[in-house]
N, C-alpha and C positions, 0 to 999 in steps of 0.2 A: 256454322262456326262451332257448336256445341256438337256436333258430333264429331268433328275435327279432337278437340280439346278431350273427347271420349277415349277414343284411338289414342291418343297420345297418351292419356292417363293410363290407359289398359297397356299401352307397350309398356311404357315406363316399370309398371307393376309387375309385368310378365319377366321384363331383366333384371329389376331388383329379387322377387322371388327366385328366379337361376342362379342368381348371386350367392343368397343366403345357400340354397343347394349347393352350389359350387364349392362354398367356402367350409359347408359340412365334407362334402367327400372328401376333400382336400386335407381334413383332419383327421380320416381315417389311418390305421395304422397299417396299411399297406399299400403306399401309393403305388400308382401303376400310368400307364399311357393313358388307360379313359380318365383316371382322375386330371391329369393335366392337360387333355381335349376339353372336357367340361369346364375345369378352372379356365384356359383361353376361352374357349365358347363364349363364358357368360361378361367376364372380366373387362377382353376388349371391346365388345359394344356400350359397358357402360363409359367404359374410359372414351371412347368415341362421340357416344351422347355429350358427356359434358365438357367436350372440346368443345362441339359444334354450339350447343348454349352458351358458353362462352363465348365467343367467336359472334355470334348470333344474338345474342341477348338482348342486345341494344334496338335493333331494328325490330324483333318479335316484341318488346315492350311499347316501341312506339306505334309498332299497329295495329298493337291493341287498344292504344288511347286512341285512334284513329276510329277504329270500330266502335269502340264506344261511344264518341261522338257523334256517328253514324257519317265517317267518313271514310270511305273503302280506299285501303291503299296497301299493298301486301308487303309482309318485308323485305321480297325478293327487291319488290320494286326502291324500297329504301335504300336496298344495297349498292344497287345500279346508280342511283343518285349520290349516293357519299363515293363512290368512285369514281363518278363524271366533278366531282368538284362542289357539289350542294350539300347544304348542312341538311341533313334529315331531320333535325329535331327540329329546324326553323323552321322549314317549310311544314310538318306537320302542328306545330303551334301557332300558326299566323294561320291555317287553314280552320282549324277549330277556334280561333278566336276569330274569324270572321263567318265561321256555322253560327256557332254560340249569338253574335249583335244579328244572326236573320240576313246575313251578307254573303251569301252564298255564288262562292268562286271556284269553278275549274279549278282543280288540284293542278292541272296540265298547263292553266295562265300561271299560275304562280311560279309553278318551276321553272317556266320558260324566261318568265322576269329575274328570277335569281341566276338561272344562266347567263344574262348578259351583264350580269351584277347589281343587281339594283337593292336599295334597301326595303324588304320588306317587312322588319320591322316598322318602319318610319310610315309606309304606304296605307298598312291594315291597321296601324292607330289612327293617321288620318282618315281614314275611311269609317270607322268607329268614330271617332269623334266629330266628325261634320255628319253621319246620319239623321240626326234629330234637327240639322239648321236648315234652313229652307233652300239649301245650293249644296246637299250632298253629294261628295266625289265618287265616283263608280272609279272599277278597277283599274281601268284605261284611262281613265284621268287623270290617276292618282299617279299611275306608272310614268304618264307624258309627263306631267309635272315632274316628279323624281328627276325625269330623264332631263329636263331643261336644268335643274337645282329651285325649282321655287318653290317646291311644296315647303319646306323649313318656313320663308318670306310667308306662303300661302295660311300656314297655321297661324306663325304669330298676329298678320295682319286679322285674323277672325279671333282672337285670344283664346285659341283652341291649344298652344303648345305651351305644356303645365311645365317641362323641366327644362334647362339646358344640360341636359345629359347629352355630353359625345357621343354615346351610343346610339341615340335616337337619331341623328344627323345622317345625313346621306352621305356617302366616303366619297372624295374625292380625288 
């Protein structure tokens, strides 16, 4: 990944230095055809880069919190996910918040359960929060339950569920 982030550093640098050149010749006092080959030359690719970072930026930010977490998930795959219908930023924070409690889940279950809709906010709190009680919910428990509606019943009856935030509730 740090040679990745090398290369990118060094292109980056290689078109802004073209740039600055570009923008000297360009102020010469006799423009000509190469001065405006070299100004397009260097000009449209930066303008192209920071389309695509735009564009992009979202999904390259959250793969990097993915990475650091040490949760491998590439932005391409991000992108394919927020076009099939998944929030990318949930599914990468409900994946590192159940790396982080030592709850270590297939990236591939999770999206698979947000495909069919299920709340995985709601899922990987419970699952955090009954790890330490002596009837911890694994992933597929927690999902079957969702999927019936008792995990909400399931928490309050263990006084594991701290809020009535609507948010935390499974949508119906």
């Amino acid at each position: 990944m740090s040679q990745t982030l090398n290369r990118v550093g060094y292109a980056f640098g290689f078109l802004l230095t073209g740039g600055l050149i570009a923008y000297k010749v360009s102020q010469s006092r006799e423009p000509n055809a190469v001065t405006a080959l070299v100004v397009i030359l260097y000009t449209v690719p930066i303008i192209a880069l920071l389309l695509v970072l735009f564009v992009v930026g979202k999904y390259i930010s959250l793969s990097i919190q993915a990475y650091q977490a040490q949760i491998g998930i590439s932005p391409f795959r991000l992108m394919r996910l927020n076009r099939a219908g998944i929030d990318p930023i949930e599914l990468v924070h409900s994946a590192i918040r159940l790396h982080m409690s030592h709850l270590d889940t297939p990236i591939s279950e999770i999206e698979s359960e947000m495909k069919m809709g299920r709340d995985i906010h709601l899922i990987t709190t419970a699952m955090i929060a009954t790890k330490s009680t002596s009837d911890p919910l694994t992933f597929d428990r927690a999902c079957g339950m969702d999927r019936k509606g008792q995990l909400d019943e399931y928490l309050k009856n263990a006084g594991l569920l701290l809020s009535e935030d609507p948010n935390l509730h499974a949508q119906t």
